[in-house]
C-alpha positions in Angstrom: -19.5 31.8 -13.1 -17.1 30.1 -15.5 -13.1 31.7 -15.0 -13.2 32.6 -18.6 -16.7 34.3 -18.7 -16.3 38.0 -19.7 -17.9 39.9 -17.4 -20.2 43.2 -18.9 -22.9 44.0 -16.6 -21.9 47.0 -14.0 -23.9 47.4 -10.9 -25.5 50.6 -12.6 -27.1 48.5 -15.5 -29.3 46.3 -12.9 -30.5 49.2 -11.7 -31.3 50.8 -15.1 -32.5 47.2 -16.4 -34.7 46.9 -13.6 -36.7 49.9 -14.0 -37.0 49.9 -17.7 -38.8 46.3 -16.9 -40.9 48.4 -14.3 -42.2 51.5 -17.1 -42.6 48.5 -19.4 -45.0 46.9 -16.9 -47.0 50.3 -16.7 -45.5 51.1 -13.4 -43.4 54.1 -13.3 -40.6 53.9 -11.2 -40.9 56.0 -8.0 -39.1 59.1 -6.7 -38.5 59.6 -3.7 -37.5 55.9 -3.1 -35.1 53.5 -1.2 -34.6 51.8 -4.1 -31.0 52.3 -4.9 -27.4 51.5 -4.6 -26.2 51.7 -1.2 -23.3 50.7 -0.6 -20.5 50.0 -3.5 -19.5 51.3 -7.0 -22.6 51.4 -9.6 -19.9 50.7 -12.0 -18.8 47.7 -10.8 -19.0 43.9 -12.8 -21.2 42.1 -11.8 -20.3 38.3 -11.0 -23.2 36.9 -9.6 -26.1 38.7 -7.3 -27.5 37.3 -4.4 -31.4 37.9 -3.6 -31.9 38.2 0.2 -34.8 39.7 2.9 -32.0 41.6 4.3 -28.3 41.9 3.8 -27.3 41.2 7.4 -23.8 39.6 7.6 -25.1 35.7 7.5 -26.8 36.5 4.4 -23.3 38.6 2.9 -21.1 35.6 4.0 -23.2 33.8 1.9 -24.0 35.6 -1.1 -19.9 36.3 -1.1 -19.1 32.5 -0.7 -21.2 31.7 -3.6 -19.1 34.4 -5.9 -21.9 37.3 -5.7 -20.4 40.7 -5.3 -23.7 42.0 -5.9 -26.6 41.7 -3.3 -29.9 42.8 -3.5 -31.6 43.6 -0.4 -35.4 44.0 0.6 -34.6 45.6 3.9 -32.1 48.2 5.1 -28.1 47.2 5.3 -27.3 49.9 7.8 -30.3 49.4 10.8 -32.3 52.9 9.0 -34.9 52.7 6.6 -33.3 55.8 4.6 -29.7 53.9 4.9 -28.4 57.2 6.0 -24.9 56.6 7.6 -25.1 56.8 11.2 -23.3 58.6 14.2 -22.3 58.0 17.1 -22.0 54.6 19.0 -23.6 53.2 15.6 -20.7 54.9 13.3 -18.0 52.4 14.4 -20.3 49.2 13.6 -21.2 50.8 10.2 -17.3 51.1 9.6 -16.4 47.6 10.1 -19.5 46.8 8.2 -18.4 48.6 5.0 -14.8 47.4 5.5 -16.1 43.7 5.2 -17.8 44.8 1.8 -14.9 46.8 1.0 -12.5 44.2 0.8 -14.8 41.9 -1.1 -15.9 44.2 -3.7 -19.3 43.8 -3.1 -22.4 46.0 -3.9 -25.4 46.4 -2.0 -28.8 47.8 -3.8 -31.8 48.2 -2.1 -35.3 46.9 -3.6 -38.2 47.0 -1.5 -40.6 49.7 -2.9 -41.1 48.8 -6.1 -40.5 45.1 -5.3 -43.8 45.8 -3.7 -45.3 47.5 -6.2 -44.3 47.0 -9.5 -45.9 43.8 -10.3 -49.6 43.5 -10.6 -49.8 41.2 -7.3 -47.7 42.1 -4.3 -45.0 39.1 -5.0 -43.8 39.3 -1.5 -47.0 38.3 0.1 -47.8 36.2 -3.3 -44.3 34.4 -2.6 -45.7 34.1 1.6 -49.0 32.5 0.4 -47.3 29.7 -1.6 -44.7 28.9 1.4 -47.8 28.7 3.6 -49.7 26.1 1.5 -52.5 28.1 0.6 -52.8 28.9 -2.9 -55.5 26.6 -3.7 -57.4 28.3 -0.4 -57.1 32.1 -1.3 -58.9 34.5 -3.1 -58.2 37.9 -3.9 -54.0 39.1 -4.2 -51.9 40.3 -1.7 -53.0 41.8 1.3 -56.4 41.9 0.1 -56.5 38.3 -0.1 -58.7 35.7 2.0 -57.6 32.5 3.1 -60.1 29.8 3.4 -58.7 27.6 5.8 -61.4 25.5 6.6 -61.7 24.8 10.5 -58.8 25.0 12.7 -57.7 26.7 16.0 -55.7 29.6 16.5 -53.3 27.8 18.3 -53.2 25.1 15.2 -53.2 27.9 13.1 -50.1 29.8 14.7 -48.3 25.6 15.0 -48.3 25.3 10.9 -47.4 29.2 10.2 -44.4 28.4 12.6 -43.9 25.8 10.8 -43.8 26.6 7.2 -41.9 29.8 7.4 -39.0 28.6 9.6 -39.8 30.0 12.9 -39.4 28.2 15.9 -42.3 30.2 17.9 -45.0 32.7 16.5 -47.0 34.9 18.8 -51.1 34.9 18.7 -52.9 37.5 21.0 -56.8 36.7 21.4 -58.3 33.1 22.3 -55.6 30.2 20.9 -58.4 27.8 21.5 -60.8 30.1 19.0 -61.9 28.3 15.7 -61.1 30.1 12.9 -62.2 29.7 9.1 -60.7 32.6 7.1 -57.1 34.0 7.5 -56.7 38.0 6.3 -52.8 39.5 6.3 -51.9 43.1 8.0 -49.2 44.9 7.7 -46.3 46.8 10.6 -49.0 48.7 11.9 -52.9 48.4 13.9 -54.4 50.6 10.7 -53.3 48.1 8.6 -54.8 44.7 10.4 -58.4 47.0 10.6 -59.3 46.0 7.0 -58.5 42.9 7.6 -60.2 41.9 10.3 -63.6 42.9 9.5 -64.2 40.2 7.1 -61.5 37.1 8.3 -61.6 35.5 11.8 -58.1 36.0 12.1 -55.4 38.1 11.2 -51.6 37.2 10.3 -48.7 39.9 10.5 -45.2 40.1 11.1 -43.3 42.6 13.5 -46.1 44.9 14.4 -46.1 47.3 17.3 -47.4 46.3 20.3 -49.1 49.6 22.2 -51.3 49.5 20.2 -51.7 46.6 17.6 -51.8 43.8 20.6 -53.6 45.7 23.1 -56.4 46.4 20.8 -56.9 42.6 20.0 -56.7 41.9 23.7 -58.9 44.7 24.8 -61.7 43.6 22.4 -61.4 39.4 23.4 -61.6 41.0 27.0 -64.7 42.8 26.1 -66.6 39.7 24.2 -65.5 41.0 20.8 -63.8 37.8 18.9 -60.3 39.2 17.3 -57.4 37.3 17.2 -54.2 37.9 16.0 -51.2 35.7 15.1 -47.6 37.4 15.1 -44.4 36.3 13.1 -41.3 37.9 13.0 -40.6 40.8 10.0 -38.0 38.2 8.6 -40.6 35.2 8.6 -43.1 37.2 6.5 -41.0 38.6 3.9 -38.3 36.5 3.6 -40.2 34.0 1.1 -40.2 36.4 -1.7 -36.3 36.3 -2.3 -36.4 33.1 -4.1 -39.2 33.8 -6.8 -37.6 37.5 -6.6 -34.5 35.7 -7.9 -36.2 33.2 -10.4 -37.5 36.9 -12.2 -33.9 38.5 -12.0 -32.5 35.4 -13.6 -35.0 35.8 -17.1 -34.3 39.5 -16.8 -30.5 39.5 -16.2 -29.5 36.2 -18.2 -25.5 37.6 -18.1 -24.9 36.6 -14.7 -25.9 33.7 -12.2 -28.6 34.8 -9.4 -29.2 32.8 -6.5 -31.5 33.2 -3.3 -29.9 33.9 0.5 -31.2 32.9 3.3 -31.7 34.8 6.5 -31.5 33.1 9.7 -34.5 33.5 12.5 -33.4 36.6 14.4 -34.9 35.3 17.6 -33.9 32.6 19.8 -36.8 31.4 22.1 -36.4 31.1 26.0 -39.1 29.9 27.8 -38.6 31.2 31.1 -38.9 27.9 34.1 -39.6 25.5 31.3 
C-alpha cells in the first residue's frame, strides 16, 4: 500500500462486510460460529490482509513482511478449534505467540464456517478440484462431486495428488496396484468417506482418523471387498482455497491490498532403512 494512502477500513468492518455479502447471498450468517476475531483490536486499520489455511508463524511472517496486519485464517491460530486460550504447558507458547502479533499490530479473524458454507459450492473443495486438474472430469460440487478419472492406479493416483498439492508423500490404504475410474472426496472422519465410497472406486481425504477410518478400508480389502483410500495431509486439502478466497476478498474489499499465504507441508518424510 502506497505511504500516502489513507487508511479507513478497521478490522471490525471486514467482518461486518463479510456477512452482509453472506445475507445478501441468502445465507444467513451463523451463530454459534468460529467465525470471528481472535486475536487483535476489531478497530484496528487495516493495511493489507493476508488469506492463509492456517495462521501458523510461516504463514504470519509472511503475511507481516508483505505489510498485512490483518490475516484471515481457515484454521485455528491457538492449536483449539474454539481458540479458547489455553493452560498450562500450552499457556507460555500462546504468550509468545500473541507477543509476536502484539508488537506487529496484527489481527487475526477466523473464517472457516461460513467459508464453507456461504457460497453455493463448497469453494474450498471447488478451489482443491481445480489444483488437482480435474474440472473438466467432475460432476456434481463439492463433496458430492465425482471425478472421472479415466483408468489409473491407486498408486498413480496417490503420485499426481502428491504432486499437485505440494506434498512430498500421500498415504493410500487398500490395493495401490487397484485400477480405479472415479475419485469421490470424504471428509476428517469414516462417516464422512461412507457416502462416498459407495458410488467412486476410490476415496480422497485429508487428516482423517485412523482407528477407525483406515482400519475399515483395510479390513474390507482383507475381506475381498474393493475400498481404497488415499490420505493427504489436512494442510494439502484445504490449503488451495486461500488464493480464490483472496481473489473474492479483493472485489469485496477494494480499500485494501489482499494477497494469498502459503503454508508449508507440516510433515517431513523419513523412510525408515531407505
Amino acid at each position: 500500500m502506497d505511504a500516502d494512502t489513507q487508511l479507513t477500513l478497521t478490522a471490525g468492518e471486514v467482518v461486518a462486510r463479510i456477512e452482509a455479502d453472506a445475507r445478501r447471498r441468502g445465507y444467513p450468517w451463523v451463530s454459534p460460529t468460529v467465525d470471528r476475531i481472535v486475536w487483535g483490536d476489531s478497530d484496528s486499520l487495516v493495511t493489507g490482509i493476508a488469506t492463509t489455511w492456517m495462521a501458523t508463524m510461516p504463514a504470519l511472517e509472511s503475511a507481516a513482511s508483505h505489510g498485512c496486519n490483518l490475516v484471515m485464517s481457515h484454521e485455528p491460530t491457538f492449536w483449539h478449534h474454539l481458540d479458547e486460550i489455553p493452560t498450562g504447558a500450552e499457556s507460555a507458547l500462546y504468550e509468545s505467540k500473541t507477543a509476536w502479533l502484539r508488537a506487529r499490530g496484527m489481527t487475526v479473524m477466523r473464517f472457516h464456517d461460513h467459508h464453507h458454507s456461504m457460497f453455493d459450492a463448497d469453494p474450498v473443495m471447488e478451489a482443491l478440484i481445480d489444483d488437482l486438474a480435474w474440472r473438466d472430469r467432475t460432476v456434481g460440487t463439492s463433496f458430492a462431486s465425482q471425478i472421472d478419472v479415466g483408468t489409473m492406479t491407486v498408486r498413480d493416483l496417490a503420485s499426481h495428488v502428491a504432486d499437485s498439492v505440494g506434498e512430498e508423500a500421500v498415504r493410500t490404504v487398500g490395493d495401490p496396484d487397484a485400477p480405479v475410474s472415479t475419485v469421490g472426496f470424504g471428509d476428517h472422519s469414516l462417516a464422512g468417506c461412507l457416502d462416498a465410497i459407495r458410488v467412486n472406486d476410490v476415496v480422497l481425504t485429508g487428516e482423517i482418523r485412523e482407528w477407525d477410518a483406515y482400519e475399515y478400508f483395510r479390513d474390507a480389502q482383507t475381506l475381498g471387498i474393493p475400498r481404497n483410500l488415499v490420505v493427504t495431509s489436512h494442510r494439502a486439502l484445504e490449503n488451495p482455497a486461500s488464493g480464490p478466497l483472496a481473489t473474492w476478498l479483493s472485489a469485496l474489499l477494494p480499500e485494501v491490498p489482499v494477497i494469498s499465504v502459503d503454508v508449508p507441508p507440516p510433515f517431513e518424510v523419513h523412510l525408515v532403512g531407505s
